[in-house]
N, C-alpha and C positions, 0 to 999 in steps of 0.2 A: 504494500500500500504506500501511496505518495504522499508525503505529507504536502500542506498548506500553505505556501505561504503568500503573503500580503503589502503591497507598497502603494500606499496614497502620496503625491505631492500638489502640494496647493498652488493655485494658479492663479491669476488675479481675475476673483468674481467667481472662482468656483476650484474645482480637481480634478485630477487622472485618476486616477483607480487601478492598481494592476493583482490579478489574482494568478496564483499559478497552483494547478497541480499537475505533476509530473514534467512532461513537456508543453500542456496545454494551457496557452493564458486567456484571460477575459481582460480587457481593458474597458472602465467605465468611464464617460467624460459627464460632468454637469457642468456648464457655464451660465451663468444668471445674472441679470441684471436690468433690476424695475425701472430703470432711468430708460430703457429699450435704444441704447449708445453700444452693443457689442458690434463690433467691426474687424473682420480680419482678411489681410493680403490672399490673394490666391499662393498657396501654397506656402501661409507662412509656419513655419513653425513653432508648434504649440506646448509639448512638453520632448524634453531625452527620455530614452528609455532606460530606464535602468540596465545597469551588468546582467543581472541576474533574472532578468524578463527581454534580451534581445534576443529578436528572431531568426530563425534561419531564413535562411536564403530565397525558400519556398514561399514564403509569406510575404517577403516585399513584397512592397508596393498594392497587395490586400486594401480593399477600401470597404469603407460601412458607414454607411448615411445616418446623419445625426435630424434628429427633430429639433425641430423649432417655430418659436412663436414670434411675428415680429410686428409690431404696431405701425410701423410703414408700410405694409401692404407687399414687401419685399416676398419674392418667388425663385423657387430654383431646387436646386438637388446640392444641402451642405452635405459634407460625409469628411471623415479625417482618411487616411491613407498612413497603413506601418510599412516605417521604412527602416533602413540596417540599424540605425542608431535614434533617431526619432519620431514621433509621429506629425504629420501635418495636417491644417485644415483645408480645405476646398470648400469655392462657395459661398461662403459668407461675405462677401465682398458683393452684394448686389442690392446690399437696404442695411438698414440698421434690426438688430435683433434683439427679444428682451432675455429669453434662454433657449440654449444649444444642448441636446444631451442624446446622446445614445451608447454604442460597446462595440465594439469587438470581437472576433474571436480568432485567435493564431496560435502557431505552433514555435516554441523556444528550443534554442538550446539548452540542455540539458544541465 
């Protein structure tokens, strides 16, 4: 049996989430914010993956669409994308947003 382990880091206006068992991770993102001001670059980078939740090889570039609510009327397809060492956003660059949140699921090195 795999044991569990677990790594949050906080982001400004919310967190990553990273859960692992085995080789299997979940990454969870929530990003919030009532002033509905969230704004990010096509492809900018949004948290590093930790050592010990990087993916292999098979998994770049993996994408998983994030929900969202945005009181500008803003439309589109956000999703983050894992990459060798970080994860980035996509999308959110088309209005202003009040919260971002969805997961992931990939495979680690071991």
């Amino acid at each position: 049996m795999f044991k569990i382990e677990k790594q949050t880091i906080n982001i400004p206006n919310g967190f990553v989430s990273f859960v692992k068992q085995g080789n299997i991770v979940s990454v969870n993102v929530l990003i919030q914010d009532d002033t509905n001001n969230l704004f990010f670059l096509e492809n900018q980078k949004l948290v590093d993956i930790p050592q010990k939740f990087l993916p292999v090889p098979e998994s770049h570039r993996l994408e998983s669409s994030l929900a969202f609510s945005s009181l500008s009327g803003a439309k589109g397809a956000t999703r983050i994308q894992i990459n060798p060492s970080i994860i980035t956003i996509w999308g959110a660059n088309n209005g202003r947003f009040n919260i971002l949140k969805g997961s992931a699921t990939y495979y680690s090195k071991i």
